[in-house]
C-alpha positions in Angstrom: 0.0 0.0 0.0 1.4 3.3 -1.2 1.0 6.6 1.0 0.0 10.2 -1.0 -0.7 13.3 -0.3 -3.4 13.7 -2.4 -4.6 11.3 -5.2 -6.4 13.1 -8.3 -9.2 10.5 -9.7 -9.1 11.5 -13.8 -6.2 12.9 -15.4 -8.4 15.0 -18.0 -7.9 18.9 -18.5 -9.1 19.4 -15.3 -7.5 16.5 -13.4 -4.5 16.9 -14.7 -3.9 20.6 -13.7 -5.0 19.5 -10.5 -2.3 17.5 -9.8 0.4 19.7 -10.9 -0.9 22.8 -9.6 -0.8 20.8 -5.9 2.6 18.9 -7.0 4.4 22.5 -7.2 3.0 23.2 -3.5 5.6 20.2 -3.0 3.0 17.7 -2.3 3.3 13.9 -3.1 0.7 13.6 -5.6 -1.3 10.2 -7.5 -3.0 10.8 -11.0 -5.2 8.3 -11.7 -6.4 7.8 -15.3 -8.1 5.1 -17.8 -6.6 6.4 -21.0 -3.1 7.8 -21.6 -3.6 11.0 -23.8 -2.9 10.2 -27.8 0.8 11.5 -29.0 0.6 14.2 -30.8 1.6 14.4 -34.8 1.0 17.6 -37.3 -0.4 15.4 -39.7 -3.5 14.4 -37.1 -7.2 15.3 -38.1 -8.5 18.4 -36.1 -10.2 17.0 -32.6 -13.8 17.5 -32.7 -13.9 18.5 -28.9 -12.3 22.2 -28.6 -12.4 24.7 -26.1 -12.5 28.5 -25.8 -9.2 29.1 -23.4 -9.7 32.4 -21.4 -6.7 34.8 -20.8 -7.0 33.5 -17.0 -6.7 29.9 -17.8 -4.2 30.6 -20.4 -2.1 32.2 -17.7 -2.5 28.5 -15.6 -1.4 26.7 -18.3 1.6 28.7 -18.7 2.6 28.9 -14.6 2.3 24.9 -14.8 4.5 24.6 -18.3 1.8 23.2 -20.7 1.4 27.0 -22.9 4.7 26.0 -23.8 3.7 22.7 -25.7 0.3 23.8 -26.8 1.8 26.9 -28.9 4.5 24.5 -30.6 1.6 22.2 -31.9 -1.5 24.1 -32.7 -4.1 26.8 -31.2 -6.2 29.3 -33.0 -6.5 32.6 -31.2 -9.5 35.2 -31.1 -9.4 38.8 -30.7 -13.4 39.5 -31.5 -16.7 37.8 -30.4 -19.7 39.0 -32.6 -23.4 38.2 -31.2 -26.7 39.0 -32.8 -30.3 38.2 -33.6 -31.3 40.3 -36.2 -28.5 41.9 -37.9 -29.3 45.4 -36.9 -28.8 44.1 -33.6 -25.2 42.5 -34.2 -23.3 43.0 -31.0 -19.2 42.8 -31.0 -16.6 42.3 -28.3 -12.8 43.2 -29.1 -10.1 42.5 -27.3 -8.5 46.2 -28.2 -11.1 47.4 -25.8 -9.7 45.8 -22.9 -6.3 46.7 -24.0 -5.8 42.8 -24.7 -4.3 41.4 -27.7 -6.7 38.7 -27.7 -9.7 37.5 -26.2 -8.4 34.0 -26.1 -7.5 30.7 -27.9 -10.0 28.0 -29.1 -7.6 24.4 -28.3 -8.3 20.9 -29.0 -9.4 19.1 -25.8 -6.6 16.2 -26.3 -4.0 18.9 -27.0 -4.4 20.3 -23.8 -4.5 17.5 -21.8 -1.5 15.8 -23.4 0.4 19.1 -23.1 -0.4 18.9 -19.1 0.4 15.4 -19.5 3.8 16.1 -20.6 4.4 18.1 -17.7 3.5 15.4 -15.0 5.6 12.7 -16.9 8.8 14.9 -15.9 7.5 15.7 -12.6 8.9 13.9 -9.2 6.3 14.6 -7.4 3.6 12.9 -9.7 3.0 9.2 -10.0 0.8 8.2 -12.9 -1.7 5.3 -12.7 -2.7 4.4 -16.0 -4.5 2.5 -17.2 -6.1 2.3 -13.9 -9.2 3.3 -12.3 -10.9 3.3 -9.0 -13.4 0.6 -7.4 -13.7 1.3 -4.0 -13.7 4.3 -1.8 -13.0 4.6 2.4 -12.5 7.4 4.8 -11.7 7.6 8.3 -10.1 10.4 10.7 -6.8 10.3 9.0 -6.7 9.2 5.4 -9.0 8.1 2.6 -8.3 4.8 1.4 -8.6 3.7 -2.5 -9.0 0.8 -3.6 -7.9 0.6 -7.5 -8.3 -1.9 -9.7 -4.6 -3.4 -9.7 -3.8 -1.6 -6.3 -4.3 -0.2 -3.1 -3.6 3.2 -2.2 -4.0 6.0 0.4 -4.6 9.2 0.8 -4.5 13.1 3.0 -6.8 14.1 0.3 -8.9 12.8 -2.7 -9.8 15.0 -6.3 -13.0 13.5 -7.9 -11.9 15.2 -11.4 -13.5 12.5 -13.3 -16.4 14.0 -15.3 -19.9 15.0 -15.4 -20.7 11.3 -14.6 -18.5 11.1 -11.5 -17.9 7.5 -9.6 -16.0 9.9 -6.9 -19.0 11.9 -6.4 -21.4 8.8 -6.7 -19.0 7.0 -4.1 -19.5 9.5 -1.6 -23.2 9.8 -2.2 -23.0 13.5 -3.0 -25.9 14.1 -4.9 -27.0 17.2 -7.9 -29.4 19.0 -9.1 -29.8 18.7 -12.6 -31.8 19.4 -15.7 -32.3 18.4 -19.5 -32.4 21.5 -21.7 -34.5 19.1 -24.0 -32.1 20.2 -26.7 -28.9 18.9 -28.1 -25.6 20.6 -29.7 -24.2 19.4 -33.1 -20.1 19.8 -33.9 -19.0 20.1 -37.1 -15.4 20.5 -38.5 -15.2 22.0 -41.7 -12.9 24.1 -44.3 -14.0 27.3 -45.1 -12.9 29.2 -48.5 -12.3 32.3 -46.2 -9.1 32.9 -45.0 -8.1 31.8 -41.4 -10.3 34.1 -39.0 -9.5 35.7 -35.9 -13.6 36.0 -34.4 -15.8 34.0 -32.8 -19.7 34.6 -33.2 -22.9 33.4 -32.5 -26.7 34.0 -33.9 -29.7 33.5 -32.1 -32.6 31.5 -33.2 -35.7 30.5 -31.7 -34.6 26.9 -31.7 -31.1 27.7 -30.4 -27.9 29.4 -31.5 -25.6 28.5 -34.3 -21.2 29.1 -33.3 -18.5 29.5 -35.7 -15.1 28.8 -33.6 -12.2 29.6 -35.6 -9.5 26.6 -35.9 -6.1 26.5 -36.7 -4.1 23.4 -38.1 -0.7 25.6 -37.7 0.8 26.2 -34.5 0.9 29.1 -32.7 4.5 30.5 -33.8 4.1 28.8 -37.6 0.7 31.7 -37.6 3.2 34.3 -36.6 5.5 33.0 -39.3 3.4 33.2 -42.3 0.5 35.2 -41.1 -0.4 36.0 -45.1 -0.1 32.5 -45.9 -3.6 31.6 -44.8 -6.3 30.9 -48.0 -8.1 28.3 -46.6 -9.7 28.5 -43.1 -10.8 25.4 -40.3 -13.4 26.1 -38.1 -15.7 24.4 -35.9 -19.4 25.0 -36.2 -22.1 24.4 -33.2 -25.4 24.1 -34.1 -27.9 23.8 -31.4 -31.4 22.2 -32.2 -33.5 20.3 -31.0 -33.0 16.6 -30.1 -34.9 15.0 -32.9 -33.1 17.3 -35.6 -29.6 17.2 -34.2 -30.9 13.5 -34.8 -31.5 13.9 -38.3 -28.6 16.1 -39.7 -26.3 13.4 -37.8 -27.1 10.6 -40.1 -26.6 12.8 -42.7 -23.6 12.3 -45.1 -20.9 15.1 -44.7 -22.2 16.1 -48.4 -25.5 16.4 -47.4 -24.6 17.9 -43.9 -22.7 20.6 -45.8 -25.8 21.3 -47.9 -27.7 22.2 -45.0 -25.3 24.1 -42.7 -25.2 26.5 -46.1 -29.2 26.7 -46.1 -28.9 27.3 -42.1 -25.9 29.4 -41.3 -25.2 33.0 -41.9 -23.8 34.0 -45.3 -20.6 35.2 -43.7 -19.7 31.5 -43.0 -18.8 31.3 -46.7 -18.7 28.1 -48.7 -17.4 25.2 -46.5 -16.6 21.6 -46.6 -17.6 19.3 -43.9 -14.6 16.9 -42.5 -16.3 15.5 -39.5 -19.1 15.6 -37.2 -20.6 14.7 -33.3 -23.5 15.4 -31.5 -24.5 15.5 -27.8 -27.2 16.6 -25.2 -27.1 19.7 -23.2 -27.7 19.1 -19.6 -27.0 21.2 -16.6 -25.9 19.7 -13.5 -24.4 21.4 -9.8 -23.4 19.2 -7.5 -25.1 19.4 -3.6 -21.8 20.1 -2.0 -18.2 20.1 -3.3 -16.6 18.0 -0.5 -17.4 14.9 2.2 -14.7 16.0 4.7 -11.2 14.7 2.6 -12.8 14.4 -0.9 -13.0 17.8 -3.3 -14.7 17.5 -6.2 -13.5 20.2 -8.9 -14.6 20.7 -12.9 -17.5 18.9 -14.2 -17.2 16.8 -11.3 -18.9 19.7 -9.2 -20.6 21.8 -12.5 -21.3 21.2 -15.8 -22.9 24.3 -17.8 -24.8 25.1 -20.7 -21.6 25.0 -23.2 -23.1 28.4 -25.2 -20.3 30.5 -23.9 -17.6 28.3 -24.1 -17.0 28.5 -20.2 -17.1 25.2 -19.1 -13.3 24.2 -18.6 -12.7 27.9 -17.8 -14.8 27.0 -14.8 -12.8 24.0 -13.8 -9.4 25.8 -14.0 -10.4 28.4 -11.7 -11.6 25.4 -9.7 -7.9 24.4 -9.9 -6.8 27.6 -9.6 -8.7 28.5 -6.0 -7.8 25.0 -4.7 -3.9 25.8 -5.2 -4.4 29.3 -3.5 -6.2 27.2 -0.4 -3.3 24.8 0.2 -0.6 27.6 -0.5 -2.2 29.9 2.3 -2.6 26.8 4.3 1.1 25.6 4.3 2.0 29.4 4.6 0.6 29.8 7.8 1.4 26.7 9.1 -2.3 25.3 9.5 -3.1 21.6 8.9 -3.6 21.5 4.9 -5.6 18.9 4.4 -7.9 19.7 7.7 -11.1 19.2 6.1 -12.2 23.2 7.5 -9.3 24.5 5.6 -10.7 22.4 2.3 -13.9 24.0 2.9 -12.2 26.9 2.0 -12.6 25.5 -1.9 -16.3 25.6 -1.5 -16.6 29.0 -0.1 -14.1 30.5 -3.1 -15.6 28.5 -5.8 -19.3 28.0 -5.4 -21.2 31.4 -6.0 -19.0 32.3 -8.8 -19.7 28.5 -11.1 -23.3 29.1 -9.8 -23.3 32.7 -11.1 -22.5 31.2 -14.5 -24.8 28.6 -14.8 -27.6 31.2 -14.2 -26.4 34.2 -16.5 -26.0 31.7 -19.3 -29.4 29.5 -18.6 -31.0 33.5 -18.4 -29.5 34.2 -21.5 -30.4 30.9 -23.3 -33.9 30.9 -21.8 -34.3 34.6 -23.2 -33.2 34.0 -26.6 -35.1 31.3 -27.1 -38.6 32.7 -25.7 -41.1 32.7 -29.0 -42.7 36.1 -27.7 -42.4 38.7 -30.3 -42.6 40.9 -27.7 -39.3 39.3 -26.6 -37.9 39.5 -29.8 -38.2 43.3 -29.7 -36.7 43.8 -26.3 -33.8 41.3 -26.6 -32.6 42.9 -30.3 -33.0 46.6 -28.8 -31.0 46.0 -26.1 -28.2 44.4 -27.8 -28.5 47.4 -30.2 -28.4 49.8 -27.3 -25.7 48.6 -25.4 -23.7 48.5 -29.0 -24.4 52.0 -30.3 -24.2 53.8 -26.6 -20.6 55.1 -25.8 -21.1 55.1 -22.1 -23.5 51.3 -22.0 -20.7 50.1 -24.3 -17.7 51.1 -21.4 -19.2 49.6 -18.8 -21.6 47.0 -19.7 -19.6 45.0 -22.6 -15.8 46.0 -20.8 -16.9 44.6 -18.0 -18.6 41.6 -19.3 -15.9 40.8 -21.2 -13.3 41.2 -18.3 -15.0 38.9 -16.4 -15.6 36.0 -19.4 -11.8 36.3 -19.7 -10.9 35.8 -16.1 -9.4 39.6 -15.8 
């Protein structure tokens, strides 16, 4: 039986920043993880599951060394987000305003994982179970035991960083309140015939938004390089719908898919090609409570949010991020770190602000989608007013923005 600190349960995005970000407080840290991340080659097909890295979580990334591996293979960056209904109403965010040189990065999921990945492999602190996963789950005054598949091990604390589905948080009886948005989200990779972009956007329907998320299959320095040299663009498209036609257009052929993303989408999309597709549902979940006494729960462990902002793994790393800043005050003033009052701590930072979220986006998805014409009116004027007004513009959309980027 082998003794940890702390054992993280799911070495995904959020798991795996976990574990370093407690490794570098000098802690004896377990990773444990079904699937080692795939190695990473130029000539790979762009993952379909990408996300919308703020300024704050780029800034983790870079304190716990995985930037560095991201920009050498390949991230798109965004200095605009556009929004609108009608196009009188069209609504734009620019990184300029908040004296930013971009707004963010949109990353492959498996990029970023494998980048943290790389980092715990050269880590002493670290120890890596994988393939492994865990069974069995016991606590008592001192230590929380795990029982693994192939092993035993034991623990001062336990991460449940293992998903929306968590066994960690099932283990512990921890239960959520949850909801179907009785609606589902389509993916779809595709070239577009306009050159690489550097904007996000979004319209509103009745029957959900469609996304364009600009993609890059260039790294980071290779788009500094030959920043010209960019005729074709990648992007990934969201298209929300409901269930039965996020149904349909999957068993679509990519021919026929591209057909009717053309008939769907806004003109500026330009002609595209389809390269690949996914769909899934969009539920909301928040778990009842964040910890039982040695056990933390962090990511979508704890939260899982209506993904129409993009701020779902910017959640979990400023779960990561508040969890490091815990332990660090803890060890600084000499207290007992993994006293499960000081992990309460975790909760306090971390609840209110995930919970904040999930309500401004479920207020603004509930809005846009509201058939009242009367609705309609209000929604479109507003976004019009806050655009065209010098002073609603400072300090409604500055702020907004400051806060969807972490700043």
């Amino acid at each position: 039986m082998v003794d940890f600190d702390c054992v993280v349960i799911g070495g995904g995005m959020v798991g795996a920043a976990s574990a370093l970000a407690l490794a570098e407080q000098g802690l004896q840290v377990a990773v444990v993880e079904k699937y080692q991340p795939q190695h990473f080659s130029s000539e790979q097909t762009l993952d379909m599951r990408v996300s919308a890295i703020s300024l704050a979580s780029q800034y983790l990334l870079e304190q716990l060394g995985a930037w560095q591996h991201i920009k050498q293979w390949r991230a798109c960056p965004y200095e605009r987000l556009g929004v609108w209904e009608q196009e009188f109403s069209y609504t734009e965010f620019n990184a300029k305003d908040i004296e930013q040189a971009h707004l963010g990065h949109i990353v492959e999921n498996r990029l970023i994982q494998l980048a943290l990945w790389k980092q715990i492999a050269n880590h002493s602190n670290i120890t890596s179970f994988c393939p492994e996963n865990l069974t069995h789950l016991a606590q008592d005054s001192s230590k929380v035991t795990l029982t693994l598949s192939q092993q035993v091990v034991t623990a001062k604390l336990v991460i449940g960083a293992d998903g929306a589905n968590s066994h960690v948080r099932r283990l512990i009886n921890i239960g959520v309140t949850a909801w179907d948005y009785q609606q589902s989200a389509m993916l779809i990779n595709v070239e577009t015939t306009c050159a690489q972009q550097n904007i996000t956007w979004q319209q509103f329907y009745p029957t959900g938004p469609v996304a364009f998320l600009p993609l890059s299959k260039k790294s980071l320095i290779q788009q500094r390089q030959f920043k010209q040299d960019q005729s074709t663009g990648y992007a990934s498209l969201v298209w929300y719908h409901h269930k039965d036609e996020i149904k349909r257009l999957s068993a679509l052929t990519n021919a026929q898919l591209q057909m009717e993303v053309l008939a769907h989408f806004p003109k500026r999309l330009g002609d595209i090609r389809v390269i690949d597709k996914a769909a899934f549902p969009l539920t909301r979940r928040h778990a009842n409570s964040y910890q039982k006494e040695r056990v933390l729960l962090v990511g979508d462990a704890a939260h899982t949010i209506n993904p129409m902002a993009g701020q779902g793994v910017n959640l979990g790393f400023k779960d990561v991020k508040a969890l490091q800043e815990v332990i660090a005050l803890a060890i600084a003033d000499g207290r007992c770190w993994h006293n499960a009052k000081v992990l309460a701590e975790y909760e306090n930072l971390r609840r209110k602000d995930n919970l904040l979220m999930q309500t401004t986006m479920d207020a603004l998805y509930l809005s846009f989608s509201h058939p009242s014409s009367i609705f309609k009116v209000l929604r479109n004027l507003s976004l019009f007013t806050i655009n065209k007004l010098p002073l609603l513009n400072s300090v409604i959309k500055n702020k907004a923005l400051k806060y969807a980027c972490g700043i």
